[in-house]
C-alpha atoms as a printed R data frame, in Angstrom:
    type eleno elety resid chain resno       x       y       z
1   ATOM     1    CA   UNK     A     1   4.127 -35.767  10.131
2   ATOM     2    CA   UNK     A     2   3.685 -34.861   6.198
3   ATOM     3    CA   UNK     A     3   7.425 -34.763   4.779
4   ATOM     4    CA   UNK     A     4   7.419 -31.230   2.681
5   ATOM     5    CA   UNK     A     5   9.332 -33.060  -0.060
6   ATOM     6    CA   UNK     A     6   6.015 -34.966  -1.338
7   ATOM     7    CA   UNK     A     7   4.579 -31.637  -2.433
8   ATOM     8    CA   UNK     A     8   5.221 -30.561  -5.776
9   ATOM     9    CA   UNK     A     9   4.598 -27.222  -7.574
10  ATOM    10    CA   UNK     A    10   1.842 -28.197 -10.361
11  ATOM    11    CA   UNK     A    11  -0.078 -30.214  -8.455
12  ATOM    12    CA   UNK     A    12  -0.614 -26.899  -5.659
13  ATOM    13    CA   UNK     A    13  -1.012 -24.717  -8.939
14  ATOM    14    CA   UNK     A    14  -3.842 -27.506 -10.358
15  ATOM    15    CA   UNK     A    15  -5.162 -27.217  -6.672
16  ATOM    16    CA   UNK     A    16  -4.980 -23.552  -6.969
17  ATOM    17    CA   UNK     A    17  -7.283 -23.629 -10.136
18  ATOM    18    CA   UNK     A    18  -9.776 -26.297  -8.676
19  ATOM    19    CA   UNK     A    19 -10.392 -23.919  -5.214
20  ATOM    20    CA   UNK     A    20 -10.942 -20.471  -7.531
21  ATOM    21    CA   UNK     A    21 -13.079 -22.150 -10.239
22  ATOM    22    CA   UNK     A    22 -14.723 -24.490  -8.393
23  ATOM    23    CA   UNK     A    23 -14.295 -27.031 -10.894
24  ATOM    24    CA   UNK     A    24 -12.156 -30.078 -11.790
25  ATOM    25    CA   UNK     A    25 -13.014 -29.245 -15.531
26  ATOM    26    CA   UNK     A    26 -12.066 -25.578 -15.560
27  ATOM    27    CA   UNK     A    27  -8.989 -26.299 -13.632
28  ATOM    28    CA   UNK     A    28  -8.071 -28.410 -16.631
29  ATOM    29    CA   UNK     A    29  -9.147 -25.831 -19.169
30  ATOM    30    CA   UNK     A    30  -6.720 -23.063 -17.703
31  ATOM    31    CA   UNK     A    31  -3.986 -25.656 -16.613
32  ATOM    32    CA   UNK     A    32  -3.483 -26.847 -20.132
33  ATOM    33    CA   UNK     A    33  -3.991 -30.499 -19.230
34  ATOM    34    CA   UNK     A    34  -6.589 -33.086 -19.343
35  ATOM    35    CA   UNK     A    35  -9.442 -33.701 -16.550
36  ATOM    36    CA   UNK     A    36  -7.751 -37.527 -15.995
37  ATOM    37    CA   UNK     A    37  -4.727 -35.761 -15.386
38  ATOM    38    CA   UNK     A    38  -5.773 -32.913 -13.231
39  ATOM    39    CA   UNK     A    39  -8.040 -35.113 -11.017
40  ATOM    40    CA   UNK     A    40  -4.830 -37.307 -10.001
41  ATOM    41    CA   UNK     A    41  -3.037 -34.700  -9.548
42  ATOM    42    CA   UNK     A    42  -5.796 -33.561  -6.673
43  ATOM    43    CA   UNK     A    43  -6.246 -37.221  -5.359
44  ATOM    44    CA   UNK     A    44  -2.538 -37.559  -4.911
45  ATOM    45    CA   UNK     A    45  -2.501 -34.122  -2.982
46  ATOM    46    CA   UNK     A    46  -5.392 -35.185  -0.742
47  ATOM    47    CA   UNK     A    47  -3.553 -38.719   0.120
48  ATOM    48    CA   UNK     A    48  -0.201 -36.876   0.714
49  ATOM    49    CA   UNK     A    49  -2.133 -34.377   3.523
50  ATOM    50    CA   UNK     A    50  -4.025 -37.202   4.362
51  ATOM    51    CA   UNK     A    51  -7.289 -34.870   4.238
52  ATOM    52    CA   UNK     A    52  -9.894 -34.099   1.900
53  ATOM    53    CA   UNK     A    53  -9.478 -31.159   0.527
54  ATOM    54    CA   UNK     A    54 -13.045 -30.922  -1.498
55  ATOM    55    CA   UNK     A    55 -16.135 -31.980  -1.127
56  ATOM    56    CA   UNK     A    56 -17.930 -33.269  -4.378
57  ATOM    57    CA   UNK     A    57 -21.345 -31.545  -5.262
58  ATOM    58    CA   UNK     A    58 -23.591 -32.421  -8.576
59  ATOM    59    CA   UNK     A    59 -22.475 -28.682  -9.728
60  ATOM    60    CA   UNK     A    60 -18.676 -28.958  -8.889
61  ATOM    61    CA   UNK     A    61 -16.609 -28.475  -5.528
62  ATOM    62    CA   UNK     A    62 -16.550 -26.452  -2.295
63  ATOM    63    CA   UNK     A    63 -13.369 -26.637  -0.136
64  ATOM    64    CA   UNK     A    64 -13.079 -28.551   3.419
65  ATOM    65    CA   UNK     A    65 -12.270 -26.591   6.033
66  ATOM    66    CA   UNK     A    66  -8.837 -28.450   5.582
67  ATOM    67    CA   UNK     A    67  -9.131 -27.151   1.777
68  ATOM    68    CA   UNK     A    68  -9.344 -23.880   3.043
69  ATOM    69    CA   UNK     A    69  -6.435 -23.910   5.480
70  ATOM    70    CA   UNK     A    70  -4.404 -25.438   2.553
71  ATOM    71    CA   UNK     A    71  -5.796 -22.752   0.563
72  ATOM    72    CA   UNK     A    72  -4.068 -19.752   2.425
73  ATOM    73    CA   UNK     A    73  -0.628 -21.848   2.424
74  ATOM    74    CA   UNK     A    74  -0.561 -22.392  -1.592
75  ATOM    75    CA   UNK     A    75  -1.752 -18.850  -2.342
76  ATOM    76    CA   UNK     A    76   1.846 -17.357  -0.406
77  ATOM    77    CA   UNK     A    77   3.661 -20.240  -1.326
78  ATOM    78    CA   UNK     A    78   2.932 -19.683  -4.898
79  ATOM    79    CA   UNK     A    79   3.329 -16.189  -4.872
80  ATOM    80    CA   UNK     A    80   6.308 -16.398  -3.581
81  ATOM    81    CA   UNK     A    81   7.824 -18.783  -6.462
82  ATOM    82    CA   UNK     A    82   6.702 -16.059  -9.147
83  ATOM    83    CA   UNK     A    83   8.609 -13.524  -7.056
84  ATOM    84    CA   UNK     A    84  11.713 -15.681  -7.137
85  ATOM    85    CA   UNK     A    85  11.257 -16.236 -10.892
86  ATOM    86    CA   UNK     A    86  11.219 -12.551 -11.728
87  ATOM    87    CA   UNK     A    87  14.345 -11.997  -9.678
88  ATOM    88    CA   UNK     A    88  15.811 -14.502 -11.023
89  ATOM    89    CA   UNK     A    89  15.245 -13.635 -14.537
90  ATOM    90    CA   UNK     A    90  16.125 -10.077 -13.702
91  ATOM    91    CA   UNK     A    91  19.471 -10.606 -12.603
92  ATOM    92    CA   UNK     A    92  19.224 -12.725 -16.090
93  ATOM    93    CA   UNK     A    93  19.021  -9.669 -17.980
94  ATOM    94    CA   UNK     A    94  21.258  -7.619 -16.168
95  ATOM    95    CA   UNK     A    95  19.453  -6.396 -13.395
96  ATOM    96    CA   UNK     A    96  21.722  -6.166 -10.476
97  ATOM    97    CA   UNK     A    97  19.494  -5.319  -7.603
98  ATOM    98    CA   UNK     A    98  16.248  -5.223  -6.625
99  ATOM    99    CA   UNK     A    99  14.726  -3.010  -3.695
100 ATOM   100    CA   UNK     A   100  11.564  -2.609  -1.913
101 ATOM   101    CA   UNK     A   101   9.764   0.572  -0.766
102 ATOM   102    CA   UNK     A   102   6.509   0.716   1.088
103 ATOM   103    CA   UNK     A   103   5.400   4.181   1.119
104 ATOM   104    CA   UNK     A   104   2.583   6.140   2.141
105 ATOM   105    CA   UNK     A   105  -0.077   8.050  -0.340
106 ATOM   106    CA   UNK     A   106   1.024  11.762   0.694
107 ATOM   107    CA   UNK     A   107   4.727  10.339  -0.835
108 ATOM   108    CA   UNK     A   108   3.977   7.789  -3.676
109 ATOM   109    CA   UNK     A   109   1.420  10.797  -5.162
110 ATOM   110    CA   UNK     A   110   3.584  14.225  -4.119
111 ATOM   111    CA   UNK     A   111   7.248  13.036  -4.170
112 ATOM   112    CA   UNK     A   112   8.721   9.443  -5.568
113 ATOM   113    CA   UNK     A   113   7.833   9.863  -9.263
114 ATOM   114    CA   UNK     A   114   9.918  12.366 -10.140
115 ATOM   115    CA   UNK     A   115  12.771  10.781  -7.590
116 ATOM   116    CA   UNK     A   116  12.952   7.664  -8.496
117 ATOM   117    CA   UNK     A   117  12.210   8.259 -12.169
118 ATOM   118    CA   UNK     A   118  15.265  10.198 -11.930
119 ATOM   119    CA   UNK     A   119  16.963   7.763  -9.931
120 ATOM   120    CA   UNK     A   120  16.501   5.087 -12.230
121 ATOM   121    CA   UNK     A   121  17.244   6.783 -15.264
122 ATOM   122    CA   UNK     A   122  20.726   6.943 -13.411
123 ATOM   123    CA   UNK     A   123  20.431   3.468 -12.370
124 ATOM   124    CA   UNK     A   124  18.745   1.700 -15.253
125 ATOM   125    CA   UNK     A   125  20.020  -1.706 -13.827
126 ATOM   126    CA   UNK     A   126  18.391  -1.294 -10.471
127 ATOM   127    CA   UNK     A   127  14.627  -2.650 -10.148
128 ATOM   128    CA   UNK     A   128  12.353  -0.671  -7.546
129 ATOM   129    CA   UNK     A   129   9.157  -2.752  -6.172
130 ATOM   130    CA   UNK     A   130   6.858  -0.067  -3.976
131 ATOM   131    CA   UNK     A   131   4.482  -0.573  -1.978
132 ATOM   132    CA   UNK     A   132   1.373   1.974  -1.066
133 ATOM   133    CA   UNK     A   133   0.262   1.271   2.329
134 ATOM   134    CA   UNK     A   134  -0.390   3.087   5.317
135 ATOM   135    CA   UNK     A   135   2.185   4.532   7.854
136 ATOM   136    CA   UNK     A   136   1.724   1.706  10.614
137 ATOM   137    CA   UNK     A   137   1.903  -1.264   7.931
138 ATOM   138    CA   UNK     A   138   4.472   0.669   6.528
139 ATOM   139    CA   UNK     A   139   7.358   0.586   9.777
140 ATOM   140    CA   UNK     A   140   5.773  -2.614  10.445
141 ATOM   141    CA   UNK     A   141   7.194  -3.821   6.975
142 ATOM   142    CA   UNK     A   142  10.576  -2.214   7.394
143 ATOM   143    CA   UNK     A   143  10.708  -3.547  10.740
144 ATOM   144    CA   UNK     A   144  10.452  -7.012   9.859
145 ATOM   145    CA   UNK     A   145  12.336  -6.800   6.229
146 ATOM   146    CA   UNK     A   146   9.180  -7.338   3.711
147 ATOM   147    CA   UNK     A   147  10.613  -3.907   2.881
148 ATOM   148    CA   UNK     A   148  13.935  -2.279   2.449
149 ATOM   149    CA   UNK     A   149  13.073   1.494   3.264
150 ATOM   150    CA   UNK     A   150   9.959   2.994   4.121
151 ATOM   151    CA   UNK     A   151   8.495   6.932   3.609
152 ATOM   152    CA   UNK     A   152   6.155   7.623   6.696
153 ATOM   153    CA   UNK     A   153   4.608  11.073   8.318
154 ATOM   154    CA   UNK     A   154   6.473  12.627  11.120
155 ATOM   155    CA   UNK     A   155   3.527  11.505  13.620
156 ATOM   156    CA   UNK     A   156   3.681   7.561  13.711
157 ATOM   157    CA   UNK     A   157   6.506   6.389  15.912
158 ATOM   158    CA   UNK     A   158   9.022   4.076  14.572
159 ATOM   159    CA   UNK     A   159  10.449   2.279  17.473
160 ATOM   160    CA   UNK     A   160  13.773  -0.235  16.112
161 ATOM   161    CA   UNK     A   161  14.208   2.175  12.822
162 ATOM   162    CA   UNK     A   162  17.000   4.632  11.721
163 ATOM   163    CA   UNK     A   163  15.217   7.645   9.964
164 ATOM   164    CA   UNK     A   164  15.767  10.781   8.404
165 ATOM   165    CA   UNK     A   165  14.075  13.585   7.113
166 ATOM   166    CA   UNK     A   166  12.859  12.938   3.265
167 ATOM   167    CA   UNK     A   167  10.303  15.398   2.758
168 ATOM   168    CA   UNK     A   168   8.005  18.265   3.917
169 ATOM   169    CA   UNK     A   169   4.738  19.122   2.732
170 ATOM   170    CA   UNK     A   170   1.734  21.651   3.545
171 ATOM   171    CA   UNK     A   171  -1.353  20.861   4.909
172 ATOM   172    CA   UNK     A   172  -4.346  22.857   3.263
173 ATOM   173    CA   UNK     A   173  -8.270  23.011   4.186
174 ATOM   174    CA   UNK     A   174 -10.410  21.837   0.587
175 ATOM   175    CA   UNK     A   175 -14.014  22.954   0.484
176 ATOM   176    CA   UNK     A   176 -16.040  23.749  -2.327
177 ATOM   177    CA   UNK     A   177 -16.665  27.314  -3.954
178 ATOM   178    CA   UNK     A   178 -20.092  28.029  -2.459
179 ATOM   179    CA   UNK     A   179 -18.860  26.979   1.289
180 ATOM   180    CA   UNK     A   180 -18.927  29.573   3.571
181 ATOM   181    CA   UNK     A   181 -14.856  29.318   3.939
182 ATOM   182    CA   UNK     A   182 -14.159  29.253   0.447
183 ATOM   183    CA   UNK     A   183 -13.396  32.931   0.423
184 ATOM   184    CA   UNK     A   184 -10.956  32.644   2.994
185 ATOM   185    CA   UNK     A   185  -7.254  32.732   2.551
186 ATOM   186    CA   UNK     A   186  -6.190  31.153   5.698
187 ATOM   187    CA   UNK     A   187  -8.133  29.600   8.266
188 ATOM   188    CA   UNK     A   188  -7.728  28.328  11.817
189 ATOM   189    CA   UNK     A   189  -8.391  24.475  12.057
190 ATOM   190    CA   UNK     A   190 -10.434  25.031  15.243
191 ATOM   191    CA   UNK     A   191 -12.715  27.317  13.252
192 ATOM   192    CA   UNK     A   192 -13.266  24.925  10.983
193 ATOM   193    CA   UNK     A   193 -14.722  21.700  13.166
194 ATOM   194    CA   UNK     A   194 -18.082  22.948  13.277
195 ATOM   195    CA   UNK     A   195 -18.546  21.535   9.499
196 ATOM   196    CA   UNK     A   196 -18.951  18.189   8.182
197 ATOM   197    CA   UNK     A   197 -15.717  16.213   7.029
198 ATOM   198    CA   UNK     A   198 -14.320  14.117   3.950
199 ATOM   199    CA   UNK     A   199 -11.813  11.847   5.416
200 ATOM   200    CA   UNK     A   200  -9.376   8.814   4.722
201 ATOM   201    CA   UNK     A   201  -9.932   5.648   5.821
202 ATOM   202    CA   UNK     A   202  -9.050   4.457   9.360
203 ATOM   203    CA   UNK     A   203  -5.311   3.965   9.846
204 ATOM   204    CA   UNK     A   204  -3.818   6.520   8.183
205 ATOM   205    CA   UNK     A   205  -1.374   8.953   9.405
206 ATOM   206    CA   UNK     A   206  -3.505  11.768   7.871
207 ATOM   207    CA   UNK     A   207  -6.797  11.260   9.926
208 ATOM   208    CA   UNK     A   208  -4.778  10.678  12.987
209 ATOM   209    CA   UNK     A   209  -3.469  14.078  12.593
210 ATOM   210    CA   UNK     A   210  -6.546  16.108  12.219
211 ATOM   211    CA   UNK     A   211  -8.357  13.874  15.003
212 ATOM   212    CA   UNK     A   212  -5.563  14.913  17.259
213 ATOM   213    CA   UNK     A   213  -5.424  18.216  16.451
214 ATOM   214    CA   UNK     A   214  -9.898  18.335  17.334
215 ATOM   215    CA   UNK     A   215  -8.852  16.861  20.511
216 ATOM   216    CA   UNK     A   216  -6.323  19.602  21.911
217 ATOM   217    CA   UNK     A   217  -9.272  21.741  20.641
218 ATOM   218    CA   UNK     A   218 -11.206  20.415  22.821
219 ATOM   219    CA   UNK     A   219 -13.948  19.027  20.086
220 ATOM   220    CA   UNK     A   220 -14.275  16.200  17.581
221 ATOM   221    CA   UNK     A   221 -14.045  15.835  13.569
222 ATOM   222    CA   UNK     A   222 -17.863  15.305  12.202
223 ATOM   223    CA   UNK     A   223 -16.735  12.817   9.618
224 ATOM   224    CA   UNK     A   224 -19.296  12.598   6.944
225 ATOM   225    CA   UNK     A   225 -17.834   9.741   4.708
226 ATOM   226    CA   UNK     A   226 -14.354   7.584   4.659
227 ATOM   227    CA   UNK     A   227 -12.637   7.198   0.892
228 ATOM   228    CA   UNK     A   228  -9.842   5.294   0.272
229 ATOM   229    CA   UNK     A   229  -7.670   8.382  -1.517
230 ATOM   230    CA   UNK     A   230  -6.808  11.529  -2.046
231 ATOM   231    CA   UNK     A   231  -8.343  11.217  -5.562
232 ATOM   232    CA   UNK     A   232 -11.602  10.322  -3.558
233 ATOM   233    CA   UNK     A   233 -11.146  12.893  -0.896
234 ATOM   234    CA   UNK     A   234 -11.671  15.544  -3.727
235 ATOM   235    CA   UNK     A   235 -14.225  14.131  -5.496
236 ATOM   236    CA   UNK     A   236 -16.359  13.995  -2.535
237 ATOM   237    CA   UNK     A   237 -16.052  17.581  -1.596
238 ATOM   238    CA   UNK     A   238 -16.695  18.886  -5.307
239 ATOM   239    CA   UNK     A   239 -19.710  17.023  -4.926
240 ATOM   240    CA   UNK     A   240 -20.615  18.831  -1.671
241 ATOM   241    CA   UNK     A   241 -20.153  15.992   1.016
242 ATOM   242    CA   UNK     A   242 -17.983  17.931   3.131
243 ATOM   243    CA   UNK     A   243 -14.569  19.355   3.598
244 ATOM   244    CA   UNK     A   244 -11.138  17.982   4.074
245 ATOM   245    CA   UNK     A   245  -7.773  18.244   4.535
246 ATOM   246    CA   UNK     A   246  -4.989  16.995   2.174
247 ATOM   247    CA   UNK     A   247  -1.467  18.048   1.087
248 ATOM   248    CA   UNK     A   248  -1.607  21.491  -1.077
249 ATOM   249    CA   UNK     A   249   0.681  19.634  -4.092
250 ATOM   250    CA   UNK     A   250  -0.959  16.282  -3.867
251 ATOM   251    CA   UNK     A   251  -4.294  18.376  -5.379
252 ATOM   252    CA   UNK     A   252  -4.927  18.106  -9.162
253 ATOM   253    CA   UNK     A   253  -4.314  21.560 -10.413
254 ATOM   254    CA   UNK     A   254  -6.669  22.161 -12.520
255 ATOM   255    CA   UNK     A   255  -9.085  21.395  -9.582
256 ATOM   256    CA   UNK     A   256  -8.457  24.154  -8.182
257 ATOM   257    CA   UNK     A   257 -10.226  26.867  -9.067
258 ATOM   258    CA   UNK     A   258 -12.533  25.111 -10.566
259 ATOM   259    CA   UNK     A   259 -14.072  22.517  -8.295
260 ATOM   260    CA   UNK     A   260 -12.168  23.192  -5.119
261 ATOM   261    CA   UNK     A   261 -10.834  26.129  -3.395
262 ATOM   262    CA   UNK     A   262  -7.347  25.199  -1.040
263 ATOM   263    CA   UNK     A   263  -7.593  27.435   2.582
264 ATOM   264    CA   UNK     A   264  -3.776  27.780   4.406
265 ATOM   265    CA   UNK     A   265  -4.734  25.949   7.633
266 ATOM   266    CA   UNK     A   266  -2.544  28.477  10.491
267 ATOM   267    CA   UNK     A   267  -1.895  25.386  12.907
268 ATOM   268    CA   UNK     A   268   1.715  24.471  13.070
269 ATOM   269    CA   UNK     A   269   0.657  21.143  12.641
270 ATOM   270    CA   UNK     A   270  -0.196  21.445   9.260
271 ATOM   271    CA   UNK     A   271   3.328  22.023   8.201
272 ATOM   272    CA   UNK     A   272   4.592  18.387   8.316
273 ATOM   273    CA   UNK     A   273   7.509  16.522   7.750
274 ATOM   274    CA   UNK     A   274   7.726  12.840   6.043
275 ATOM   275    CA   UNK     A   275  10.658  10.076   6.973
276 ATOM   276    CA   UNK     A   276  12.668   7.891   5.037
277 ATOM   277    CA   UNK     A   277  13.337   4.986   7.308
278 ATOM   278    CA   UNK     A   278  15.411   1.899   7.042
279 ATOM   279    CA   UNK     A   279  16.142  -0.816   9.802
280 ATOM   280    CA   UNK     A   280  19.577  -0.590   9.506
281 ATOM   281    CA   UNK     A   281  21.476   1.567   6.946
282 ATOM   282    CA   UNK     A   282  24.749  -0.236   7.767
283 ATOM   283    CA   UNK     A   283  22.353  -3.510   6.938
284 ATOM   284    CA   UNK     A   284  21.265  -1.973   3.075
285 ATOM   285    CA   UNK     A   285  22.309  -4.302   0.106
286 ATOM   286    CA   UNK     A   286  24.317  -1.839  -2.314
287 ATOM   287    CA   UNK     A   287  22.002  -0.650  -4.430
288 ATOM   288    CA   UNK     A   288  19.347   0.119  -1.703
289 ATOM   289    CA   UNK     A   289  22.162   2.179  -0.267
290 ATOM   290    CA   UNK     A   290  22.589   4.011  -3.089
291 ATOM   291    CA   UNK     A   291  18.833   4.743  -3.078
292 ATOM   292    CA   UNK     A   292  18.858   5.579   0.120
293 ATOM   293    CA   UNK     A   293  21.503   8.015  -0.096
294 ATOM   294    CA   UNK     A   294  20.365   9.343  -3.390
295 ATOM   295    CA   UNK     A   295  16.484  10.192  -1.511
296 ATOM   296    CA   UNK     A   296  18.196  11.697   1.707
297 ATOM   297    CA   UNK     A   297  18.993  13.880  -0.600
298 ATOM   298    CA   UNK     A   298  16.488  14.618  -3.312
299 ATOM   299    CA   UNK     A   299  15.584  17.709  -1.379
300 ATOM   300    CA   UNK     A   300  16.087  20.290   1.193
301 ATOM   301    CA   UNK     A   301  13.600  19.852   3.899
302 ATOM   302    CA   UNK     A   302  12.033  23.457   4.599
């Protein structure tokens, strides 16, 4: 068995450099040292796994499939270290606490800049990490601690988690000004199905409402194309791809109007609700308490 003690830091950083550039001689370039040094540090690595990590070409390297493996190992490993040496100097320069959020897009773009700007202009020594992901990766990061809190829609279950309303927001229909519903002021979502659709991307809360809200209608969403973002989601619509269905305040304003035109969707479902959710609350470190307790807060949910 390979005793973890015979690895060392620079020598997975100088194997680092060799994998991305392909090249003993760049790796040197970009680790500051020479090629001598940087091709024993490689050789050393390769007799203390007891593999070979690259295979030598006339043009430079391509990693073994043990390479590779090792690859995926030194790429956490090392990211990890540069985590621990900003929290480190943090609590260097006074920081006392650092806390993670993974959050969904319908929060990170509606609600938590204004709340934790003014959280942290209350708590200047406090450092806040967050995390954009969807609603599933989201609980599942909570769940197993890669995150201290989590903001998720009211629709995703969250089996093992302690949650509480954060947030509420209103679902709206966005079509363009020539589409036939863009003179409506409120529209019923089953009325609307026979159109094409502007969607986000598999896995998110957002589609899995509106796709179960076509199936108690007894129909299907006709999605045209998948983006990534709300940002996306808008721009595809002003160029006539289709409609869609976002929060009313995470639309740019002056969009609206202009390039889009916002419908009230009359389906209860459309009014939503969005959780703040933490494995344990008893569990929170002190300043991800006082987060906690300061978002639970930050508004009244109507």
């Amino acid at each position: 068995m390979i005793n973890p003690a015979h690895f060392d830091l620079q020598s997975l950083r100088v194997f680092l450099l060799a994998a991305e550039y392909g090249s003993l001689t760049r790796a040197a370039e970009h680790a500051g040292m020479t090629l001598s040094a940087v091709s024993k540090r490689v050789a050393e690595l390769e007799r203390t796994t007891d593999c070979a990590l690259f295979i030598r070409l006339p043009r430079g390297l391509e990693l073994t499939s043990a390479g590779q493996g090792l690859l995926v190992h030194v790429r956490s490993l090392l990211d990890g270290v540069n985590r621990m040496a900003v929290d480190v100097a943090d609590y260097a320069v006074g920081v006392r606490g650092h806390v993670k959020i993974s959050a969904n897009t319908s929060a990170v773009v509606q609600f938590l800049p204004q709340d934790l700007a003014y959280f942290l202009s209350q708590n200047p020594q406090v450092r806040i990490s967050l995390d954009e992901a969807l609603s599933e990766s989201i609980i599942e990061a909570v769940s197993s601690g890669r995150a201290d809190m989590g903001v998720f829609a009211d629709n995703i279950p969250a089996p093992g988690l302690e949650k509480v309303a954060y947030r509420s927001d209103q679902l709206v229909l966005l079509v363009p000004p020539s589409h036939p519903l863009a003179e409506l002021d409120c529209v019923a979502f089953a009325d609307t199905l026979k159109y094409d659709y502007v969607a986000l991307n598999q896995g998110s809360s957002l589609l899995r409402r509106i796709n179960d809200a076509a199936l108690r209608c007894g129909k299907v969403i006709n999605v045209r194309i998948q983006v990534s973002s709300f940002d996306g989601i808008c721009r595809m619509i002003e160029a006539g791809l289709g409609i869609g269905v976002l929060p009313r305040a995470a639309v740019r304003t002056e969009l609206l109007g202009a390039g889009l035109r916002a419908v009230t969707l009359t389906d209860d479902w459309a009014h939503r609700t969005l959780y703040l959710g933490v494995k344990s609350v008893a569990g929170l470190q002190p300043e991800a308490l006082r987060l906690f307790e300061f978002l639970r807060g930050a508004a009244p949910i109507k």
